[in-house]
C-alpha positions as CSV (number, residue, x, y, z in Angstrom):
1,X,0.0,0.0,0.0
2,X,1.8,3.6,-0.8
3,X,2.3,5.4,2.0
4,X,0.3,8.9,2.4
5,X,1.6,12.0,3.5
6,X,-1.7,12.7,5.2
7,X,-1.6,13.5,8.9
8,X,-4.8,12.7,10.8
9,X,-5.9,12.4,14.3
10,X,-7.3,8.9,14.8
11,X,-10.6,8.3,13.5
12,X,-12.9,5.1,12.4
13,X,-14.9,5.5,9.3
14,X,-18.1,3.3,8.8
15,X,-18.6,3.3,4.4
16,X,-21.1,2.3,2.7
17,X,-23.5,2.8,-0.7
18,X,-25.6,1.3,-2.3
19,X,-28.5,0.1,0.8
20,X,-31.4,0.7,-1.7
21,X,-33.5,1.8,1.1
22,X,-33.6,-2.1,2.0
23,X,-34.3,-2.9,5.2
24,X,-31.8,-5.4,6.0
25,X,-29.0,-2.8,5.1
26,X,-30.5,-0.2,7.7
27,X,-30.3,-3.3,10.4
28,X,-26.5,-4.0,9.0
29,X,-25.3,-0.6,9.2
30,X,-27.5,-0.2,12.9
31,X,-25.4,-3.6,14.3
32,X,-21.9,-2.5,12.6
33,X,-22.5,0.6,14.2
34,X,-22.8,-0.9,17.6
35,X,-19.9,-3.3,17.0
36,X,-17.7,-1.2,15.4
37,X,-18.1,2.2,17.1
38,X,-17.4,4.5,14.1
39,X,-16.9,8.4,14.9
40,X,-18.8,8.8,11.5
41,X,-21.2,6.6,8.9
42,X,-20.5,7.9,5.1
43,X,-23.1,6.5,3.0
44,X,-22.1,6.8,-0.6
45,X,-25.3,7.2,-2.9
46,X,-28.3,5.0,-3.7
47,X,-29.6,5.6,0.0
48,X,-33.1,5.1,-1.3
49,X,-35.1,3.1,-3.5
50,X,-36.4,5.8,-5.9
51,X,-40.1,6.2,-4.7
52,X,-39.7,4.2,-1.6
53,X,-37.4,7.0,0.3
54,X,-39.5,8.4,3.5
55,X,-39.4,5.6,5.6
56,X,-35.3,4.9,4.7
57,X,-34.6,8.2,5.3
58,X,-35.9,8.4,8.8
59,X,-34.9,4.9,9.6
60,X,-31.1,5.8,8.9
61,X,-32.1,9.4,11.0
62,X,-32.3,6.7,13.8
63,X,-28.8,5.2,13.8
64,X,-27.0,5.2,17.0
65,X,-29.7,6.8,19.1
66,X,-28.4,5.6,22.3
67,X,-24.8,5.2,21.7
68,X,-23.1,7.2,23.7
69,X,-20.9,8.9,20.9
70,X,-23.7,9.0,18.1
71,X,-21.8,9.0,15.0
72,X,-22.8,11.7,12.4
73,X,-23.9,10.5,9.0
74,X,-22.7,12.1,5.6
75,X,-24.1,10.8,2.4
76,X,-24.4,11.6,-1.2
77,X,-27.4,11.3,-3.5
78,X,-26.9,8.3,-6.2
79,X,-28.7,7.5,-9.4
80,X,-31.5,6.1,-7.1
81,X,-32.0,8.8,-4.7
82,X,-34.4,11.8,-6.4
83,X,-32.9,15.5,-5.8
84,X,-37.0,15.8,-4.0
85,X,-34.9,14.0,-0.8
86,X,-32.7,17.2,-0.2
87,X,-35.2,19.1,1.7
88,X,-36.1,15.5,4.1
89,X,-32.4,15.3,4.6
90,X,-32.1,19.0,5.1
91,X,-34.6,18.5,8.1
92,X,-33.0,15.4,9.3
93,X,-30.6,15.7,12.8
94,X,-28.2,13.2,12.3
95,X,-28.0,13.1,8.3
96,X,-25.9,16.0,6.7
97,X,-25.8,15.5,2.5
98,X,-22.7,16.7,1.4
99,X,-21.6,19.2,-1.3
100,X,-18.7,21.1,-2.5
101,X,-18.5,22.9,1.3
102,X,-16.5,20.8,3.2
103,X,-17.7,19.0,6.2
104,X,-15.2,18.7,8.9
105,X,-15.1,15.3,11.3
106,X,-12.6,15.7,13.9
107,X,-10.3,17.6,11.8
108,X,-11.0,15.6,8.5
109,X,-12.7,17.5,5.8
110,X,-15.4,15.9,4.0
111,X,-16.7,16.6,0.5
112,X,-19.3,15.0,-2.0
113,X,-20.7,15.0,-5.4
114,X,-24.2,14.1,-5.3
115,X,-26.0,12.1,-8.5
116,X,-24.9,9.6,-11.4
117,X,-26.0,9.3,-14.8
118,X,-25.6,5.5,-16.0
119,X,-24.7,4.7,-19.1
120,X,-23.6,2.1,-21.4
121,X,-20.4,2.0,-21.1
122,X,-19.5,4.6,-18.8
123,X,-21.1,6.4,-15.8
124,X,-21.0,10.2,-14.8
125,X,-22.3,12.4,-12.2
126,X,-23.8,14.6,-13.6
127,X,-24.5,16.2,-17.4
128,X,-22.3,18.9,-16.3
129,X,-19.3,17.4,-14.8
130,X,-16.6,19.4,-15.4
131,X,-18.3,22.2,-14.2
132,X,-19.5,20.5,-10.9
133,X,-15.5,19.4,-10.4
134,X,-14.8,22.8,-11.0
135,X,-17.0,24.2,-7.7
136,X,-15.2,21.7,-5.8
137,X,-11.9,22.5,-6.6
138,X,-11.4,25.7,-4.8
139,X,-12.6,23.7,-1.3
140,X,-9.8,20.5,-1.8
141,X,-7.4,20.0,0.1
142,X,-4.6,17.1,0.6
143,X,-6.7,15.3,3.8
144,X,-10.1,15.9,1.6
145,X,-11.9,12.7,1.6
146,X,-14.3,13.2,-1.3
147,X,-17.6,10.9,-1.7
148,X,-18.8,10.3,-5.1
149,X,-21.4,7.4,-6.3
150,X,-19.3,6.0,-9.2
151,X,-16.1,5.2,-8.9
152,X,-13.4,6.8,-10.8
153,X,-12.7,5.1,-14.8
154,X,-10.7,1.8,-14.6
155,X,-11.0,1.5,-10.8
156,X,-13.0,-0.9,-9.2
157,X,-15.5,-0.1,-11.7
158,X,-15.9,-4.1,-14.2
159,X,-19.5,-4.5,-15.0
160,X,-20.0,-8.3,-15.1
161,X,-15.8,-8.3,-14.7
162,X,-15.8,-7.3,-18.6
163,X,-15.9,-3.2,-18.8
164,X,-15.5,-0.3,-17.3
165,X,-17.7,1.7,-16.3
166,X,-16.6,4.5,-14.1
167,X,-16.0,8.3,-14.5
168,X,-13.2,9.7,-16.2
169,X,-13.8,13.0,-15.5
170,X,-13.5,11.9,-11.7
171,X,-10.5,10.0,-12.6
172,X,-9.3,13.4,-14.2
173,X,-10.1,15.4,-11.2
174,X,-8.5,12.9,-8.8
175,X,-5.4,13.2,-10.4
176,X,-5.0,16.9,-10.5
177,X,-6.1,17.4,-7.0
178,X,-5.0,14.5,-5.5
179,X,-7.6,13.9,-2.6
180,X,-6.4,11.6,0.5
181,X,-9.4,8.9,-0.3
182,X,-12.5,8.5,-1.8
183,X,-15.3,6.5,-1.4
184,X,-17.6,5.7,-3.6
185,X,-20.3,2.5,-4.9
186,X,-22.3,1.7,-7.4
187,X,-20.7,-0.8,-9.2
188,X,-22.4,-3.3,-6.9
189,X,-20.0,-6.8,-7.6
190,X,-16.8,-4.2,-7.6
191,X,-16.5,-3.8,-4.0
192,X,-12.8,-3.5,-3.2
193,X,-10.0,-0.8,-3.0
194,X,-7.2,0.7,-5.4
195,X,-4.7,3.8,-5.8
196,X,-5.1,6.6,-7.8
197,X,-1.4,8.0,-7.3
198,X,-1.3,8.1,-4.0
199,X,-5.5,8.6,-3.4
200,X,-7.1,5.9,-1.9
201,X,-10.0,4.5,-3.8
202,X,-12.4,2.4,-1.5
203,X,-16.0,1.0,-3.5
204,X,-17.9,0.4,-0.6
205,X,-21.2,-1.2,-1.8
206,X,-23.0,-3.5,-0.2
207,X,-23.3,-7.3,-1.9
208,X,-24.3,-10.5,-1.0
209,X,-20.6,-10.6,-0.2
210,X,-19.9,-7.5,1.4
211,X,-21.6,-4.7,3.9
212,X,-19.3,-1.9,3.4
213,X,-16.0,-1.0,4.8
214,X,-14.7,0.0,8.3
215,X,-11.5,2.4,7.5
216,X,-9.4,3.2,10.8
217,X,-7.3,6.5,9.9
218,X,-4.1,6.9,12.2
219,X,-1.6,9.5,12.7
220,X,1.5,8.7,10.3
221,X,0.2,5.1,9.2
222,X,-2.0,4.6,6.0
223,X,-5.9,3.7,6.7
224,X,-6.3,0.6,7.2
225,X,-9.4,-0.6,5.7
226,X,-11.1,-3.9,6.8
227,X,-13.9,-4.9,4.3
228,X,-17.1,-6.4,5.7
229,X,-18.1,-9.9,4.9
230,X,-22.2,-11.3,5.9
């Protein structure tokens, strides 16, 4: 694993995408939580299941009530997850939907670019891209971890292990601004991590063979990232 020049304080990361609003992912992410302990849950798009999104949405508002550090939880919208959520999550006290302001976590800045237009053979998120990449770019910094729903072009990205299907316009950005991680989904069976450079690139969907990623960042150490298995 290449080493990152990244300082952090330490910190445990509970990621995730792809729960489709699904009952059984909510109860996975409510007992990891419990196990695990994570100081934050970062869901990485396709939160909901296009119409069915009310009752996901205040079931994940519910997460950790009763811990006694109740982690935060930042998420991005996915190609399932209508804009019309914005305003529910906008209401919501423990769900924070990120953007191009960073959101800071004990000291680690957070970012996110919400939406993902599928398409044959290659996925983006959004019509306007380069112009979305170019609001977030004045906000990055090197300990940025940035959220996005499809991964980045050639990285953990095979559609029925046979083509890629990511963003190259996220591969683009990541390589000028060189991010310490992202996370990111929605190529279900692709769960798994690679470098971009020196960036970090964890897919953290959920599968029959995986339930998301706990990532434990350390002073001086790269994270160390322990993949979930049913």
């Amino acid at each position: 694993m290449p080493a990152t020049s990244v300082i952090y304080i330490a910190m445990r990361i509970y990621a995730v995408a792809d729960i489709h609003g699904k009952t059984k992912n909510i109860e996975t992410l409510s007992r990891v939580s419990r196990e695990f302990k994570p100081d934050v849950i970062v869901i990485a798009g396709d939160i909901t299941g296009y119409f069915r999104w009310k009752s996901p949405l205040d079931q994940l508002n519910q997460l950790g009530q009763g811990q006694e550090n109740r982690p935060p939880v930042l998420c991005i919208r996915g190609n399932s997850d209508f804009k019309r959520i914005e305003p529910n999550l906008a209401k919501s006290k423990n769900l924070t939907l990120l953007g191009a302001c960073p959101r800071t976590v004990q000291g680690v800045p957070f970012m996110g670019t919400n939406g993902t237009i599928p398409l044959p053979f290659a996925s983006r998120v959004c019509l306007g891209e380069n112009q979305l990449f170019k609001t977030l770019l004045p906000h990055m910094a090197k300990e940025t971890i940035l959220v996005a729903h499809p991964p980045p072009r050639g990285i953990c990205d095979k559609v029925g292990n046979r083509f890629s299907a990511g963003s190259q316009n996220l591969l683009d950005f990541i390589k000028t601004t060189h991010p310490a991680m992202v996370l990111c989904g929605h190529i279900h069976e692709q769960a798994g991590m690679a470098f971009v450079q020196n960036t970090l690139v964890v897919n953290c969907a959920i599968n029959k063979n995986h339930q998301g990623a706990i990532i434990d960042l350390k002073k001086d150490t790269p994270p160390r990232v322990n993949f979930l298995q049913p």
